[in-house]
C-alpha positions, -999 to 999 in steps of 0.1 A, spaced: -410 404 -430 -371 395 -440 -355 375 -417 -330 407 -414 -357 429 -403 -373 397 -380 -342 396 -365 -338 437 -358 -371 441 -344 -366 410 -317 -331 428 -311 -350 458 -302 -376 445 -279 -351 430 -259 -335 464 -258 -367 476 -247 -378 453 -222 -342 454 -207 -346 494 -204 -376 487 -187 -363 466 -163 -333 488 -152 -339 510 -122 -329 547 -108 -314 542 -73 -299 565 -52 -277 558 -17 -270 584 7 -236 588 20 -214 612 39 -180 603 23 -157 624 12 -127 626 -8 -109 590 -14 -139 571 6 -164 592 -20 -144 579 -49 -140 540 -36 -179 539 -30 -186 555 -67 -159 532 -78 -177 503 -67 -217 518 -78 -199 517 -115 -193 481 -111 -226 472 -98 -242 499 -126 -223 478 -158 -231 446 -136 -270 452 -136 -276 478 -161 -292 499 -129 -281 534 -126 -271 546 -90 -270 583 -75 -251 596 -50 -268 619 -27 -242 637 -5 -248 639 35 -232 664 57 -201 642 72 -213 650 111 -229 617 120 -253 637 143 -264 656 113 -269 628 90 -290 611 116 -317 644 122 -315 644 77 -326 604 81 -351 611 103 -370 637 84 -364 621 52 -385 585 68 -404 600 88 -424 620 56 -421 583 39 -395 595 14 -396 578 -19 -364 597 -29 -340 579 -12 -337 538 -22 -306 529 6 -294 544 31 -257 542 46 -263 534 87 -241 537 120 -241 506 140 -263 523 169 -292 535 148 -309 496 143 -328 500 169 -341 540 158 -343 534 126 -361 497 120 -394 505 112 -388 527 82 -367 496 63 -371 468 45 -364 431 63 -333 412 46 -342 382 60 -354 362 35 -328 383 11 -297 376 25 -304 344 40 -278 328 19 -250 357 31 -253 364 66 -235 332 76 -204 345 62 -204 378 87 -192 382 122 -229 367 143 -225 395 167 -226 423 138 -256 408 124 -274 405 157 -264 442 163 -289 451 131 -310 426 139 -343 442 159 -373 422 170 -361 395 146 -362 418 116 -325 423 97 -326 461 95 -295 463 77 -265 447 61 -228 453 70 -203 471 52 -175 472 69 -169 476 114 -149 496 131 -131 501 164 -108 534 172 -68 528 180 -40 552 198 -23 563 165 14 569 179 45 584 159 70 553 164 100 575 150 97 598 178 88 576 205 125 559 191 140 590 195 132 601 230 136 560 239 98 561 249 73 528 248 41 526 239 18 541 267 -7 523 276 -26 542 309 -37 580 302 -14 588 331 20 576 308 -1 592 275 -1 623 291 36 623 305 49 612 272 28 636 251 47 667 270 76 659 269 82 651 232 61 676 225 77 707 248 115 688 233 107 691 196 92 727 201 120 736 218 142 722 185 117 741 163 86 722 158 65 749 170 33 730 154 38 700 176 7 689 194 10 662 220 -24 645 214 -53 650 193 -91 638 194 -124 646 187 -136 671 210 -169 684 189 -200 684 205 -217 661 185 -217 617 183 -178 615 183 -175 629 215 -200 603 229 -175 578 215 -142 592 227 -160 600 260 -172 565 264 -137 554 263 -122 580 291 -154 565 313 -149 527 305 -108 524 309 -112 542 345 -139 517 356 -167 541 354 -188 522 337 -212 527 304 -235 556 306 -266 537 307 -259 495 315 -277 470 295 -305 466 319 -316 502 321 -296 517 351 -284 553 343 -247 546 356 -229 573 347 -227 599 381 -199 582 398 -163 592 410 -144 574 386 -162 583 356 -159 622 365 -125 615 373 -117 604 340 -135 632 320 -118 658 340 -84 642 332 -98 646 298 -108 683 302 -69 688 315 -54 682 279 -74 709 262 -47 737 260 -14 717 275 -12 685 255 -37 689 227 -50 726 212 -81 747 222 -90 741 190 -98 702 201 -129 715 212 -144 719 175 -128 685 160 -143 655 141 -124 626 128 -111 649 101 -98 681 122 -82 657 139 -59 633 109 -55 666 94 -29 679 121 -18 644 122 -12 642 89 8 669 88 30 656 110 14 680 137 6 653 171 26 624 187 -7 605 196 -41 608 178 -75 591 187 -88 576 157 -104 548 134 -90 527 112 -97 545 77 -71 575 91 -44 547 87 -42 541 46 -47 580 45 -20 587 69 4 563 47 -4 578 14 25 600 -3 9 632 10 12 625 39 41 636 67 36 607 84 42 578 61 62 550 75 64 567 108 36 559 128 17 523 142 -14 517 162 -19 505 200 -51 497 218 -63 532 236 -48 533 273 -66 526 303 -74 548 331 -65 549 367 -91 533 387 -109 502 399 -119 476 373 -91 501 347 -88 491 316 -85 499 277 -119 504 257 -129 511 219 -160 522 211 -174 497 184 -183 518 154 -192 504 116 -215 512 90 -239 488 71 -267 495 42 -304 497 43 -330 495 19 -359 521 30 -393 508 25 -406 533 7 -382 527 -19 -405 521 -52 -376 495 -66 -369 473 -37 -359 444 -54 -331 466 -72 -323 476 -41 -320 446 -18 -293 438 -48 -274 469 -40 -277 462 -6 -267 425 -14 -236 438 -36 -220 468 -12 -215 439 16 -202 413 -5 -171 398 3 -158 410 -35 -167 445 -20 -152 439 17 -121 432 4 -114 457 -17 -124 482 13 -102 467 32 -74 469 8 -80 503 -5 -100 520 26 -84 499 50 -123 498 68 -121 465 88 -141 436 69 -172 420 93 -168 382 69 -139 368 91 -127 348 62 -111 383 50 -86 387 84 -65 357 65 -68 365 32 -35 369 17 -36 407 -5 -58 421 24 -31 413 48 -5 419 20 -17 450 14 -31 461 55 -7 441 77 -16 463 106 -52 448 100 -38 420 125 -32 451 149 -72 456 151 -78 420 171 -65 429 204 -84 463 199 -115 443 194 -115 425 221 -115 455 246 -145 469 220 -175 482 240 -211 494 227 -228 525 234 -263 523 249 -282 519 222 -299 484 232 -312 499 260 -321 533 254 -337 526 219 -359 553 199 -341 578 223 -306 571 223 -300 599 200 -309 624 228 -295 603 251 -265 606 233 -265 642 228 -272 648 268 -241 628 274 -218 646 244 -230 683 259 -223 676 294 -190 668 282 -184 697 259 -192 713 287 -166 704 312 -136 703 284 -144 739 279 -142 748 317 -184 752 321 -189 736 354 -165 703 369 -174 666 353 -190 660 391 -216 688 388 -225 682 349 -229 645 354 -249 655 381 -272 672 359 -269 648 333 -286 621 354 -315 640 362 -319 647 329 -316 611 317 -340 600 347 -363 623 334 -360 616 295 -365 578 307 -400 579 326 -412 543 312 -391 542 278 -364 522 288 
């Protein structure tokens, strides 16, 4: 053999062997539009990066729904899907169907917030890895809050005054459109969230605590879901009643609501060049509620990456896992998502703060952040969950008062709990 043709044939084997070694991986996710882009954005780095080729398989973008999809999909040991994209609260559900990064990313999880990690961390078995966190804010339209010489409310009491009368001011100069305050009032886990929030900041404590007691028929807390139930039709739309996060930046967006209830990836979104809002608007910690122990409260949201364990390339997959929460990755979510980072180093880097100043905005929010009852509920906080959400829907829609629908929620939850929690 020349040493020409020597030469082609080792060429080629290495081809082969490095064909071979790539893998077919596919990641679920519920993005849409700009957050579909940045994550296939980032896949294309990892796929020139590794030589691995990476599919996107769509999810509805209800959290509830992609949830029940998970479930079926592990459940029936699915080969199909190699990582999956996870809300904060579904550790605890979810841990026996994925793989332990442990050993994996025991060179990494040092560099993340401890109490993120310990939030996928179940029976000493890291379920998941990080991507970004999240904590909801009171968007507010600064320009108009200027305008009538308003500040800043920060009780539900002064967020309701406020929302009226800008709102029934501009309509009266012409901006029929104007909505005082916009949430998500869906049936579904964005309500739990929002709801948590009403409960929390008027001292009516969490739903279910951390030691099991079922807390959430008391005085305070119906008190703050009927206050709740009083802005559907006068300070926010009937139409509240069928919003996600998206229903809801949309009529922001269009310059459509003084306040909106939201996270923190509406906020690069609502300052893009589409927007009617650009340059108008800044964030605030939610406002608190009336009664004892009052006080503001943000749900703590985030979403991290698994690798299922019937995945038949887990080592490819462990590096996709190992690649999406990198701090490389973080920070260009942060700059171009603005999604909140969970390495700490990131909240002083100079073009994250350059390019998301109001990322300093998000500590004080933090620090009034509260978990839903996940820890304690376990494998059935997802009907848990969906018991609170529905007794809610149903008192914002004018089916029964918050006193008799908690009332009926707790016997429910007393008999969902038996011996499981």
């Amino acid at each position: 053999m020349t040493l020409n043709k020597l030469l082609v044939a080792m060429m080629a084997s290495v081809t082969l062997v490095g064909a071979a070694q790539a893998a077919d991986l596919s990641i679920v996710s519920g993005d849409t539009g700009n957050g579909l882009a940045f994550l296939r954005s980032q896949l294309d780095k990892f796929e020139q990066q590794t030589g691995n080729k990476v599919t996107v398989v769509p999810m509805p973008s209800s959290t509830t729904d992609q949830f029940g999809q998970y479930r079926l999909w592990l459940a029936a040991g699915n080969a199909d899907i190699d990582v999956y994209q996870t809300d904060v609260i579904w550790a605890p559900q979810l841990a026996e169907h994925f793989t332990d990064l442990t050993e994996a990313m025991k060179d990494v999880v040092g560099n993340h917030f401890p109490s993120i990690i310990e939030s996928q961390t179940v029976d000493g078995k890291l379920v998941a890895m990080p991507a970004f966190t999240d904590a909801p804010a009171l968007y507010y339209r600064k320009d108009l809050l200027e305008k009538y010489g308003k500040s800043v409310p920060t009780t539900w009491t002064e967020l309701e005054a406020t929302a009226k009368e800008i709102m029934d001011a501009e309509r009266g100069a012409g901006a029929s459109e104007l909505w005082g305050f916009v949430f998500q009032g869906n049936a579904y886990e964005g309500l739990t969230c929002d709801a948590l929030e009403w409960v929390v900041s008027n001292g009516g404590g969490q739903i279910i605590e951390a030691d099991g007691t079922i807390s959430i028929n008391n005085e305070q807390a119906a008190a703050a879901i009927d206050r709740a139930a009083g802005w559907v039709g006068t300070i926010a739309p009937d139409g509240v009643l069928a919003y996600m996060e998206e229903e809801s930046r949309g009529v922001w967006q269009l310059g459509n609501a003084v306040f909106m209830r939201n996270w923190p990836y509406a906020y690069a979104l609502s300052n893009g060049d589409d927007s009617a809002v650009k340059g108008k608007f800044d964030v605030a910690p939610l406002p608190a509620g009336d009664g004892e122990g009052a006080r503001s409260a943000a749900t703590l949201g985030g979403w991290n990456m698994a690798v299922s364990k019937y995945s038949p390339d887990q080592d490819a997959a462990i590096e996709l896992v190992k690649f999406l929460a990198s701090e490389e990755v973080q920070k260009e979510r942060a700059i171009n998502q603005s999604n909140l980072p969970t390495i700490p180093a990131l909240y002083e880097d100079k073009d994250v703060l350059a390019a998301s100043p109001f990322m300093a905005n998000w500590k004080a929010i933090f620090e009034q952040a509260v978990p839903r009852p996940s820890a304690p509920t376990k494998t059935n906080y997802n009907e848990v969950s969906s018991l609170f959400w529905s007794a809610v829907h149903d008192t914002l829609s004018g089916n029964g008062t918050a006193a008799e629908n908690l009332e009926v929620l707790e016997a429910d939850l007393n008999d969902l709990k038996g011996d499981a929690w």
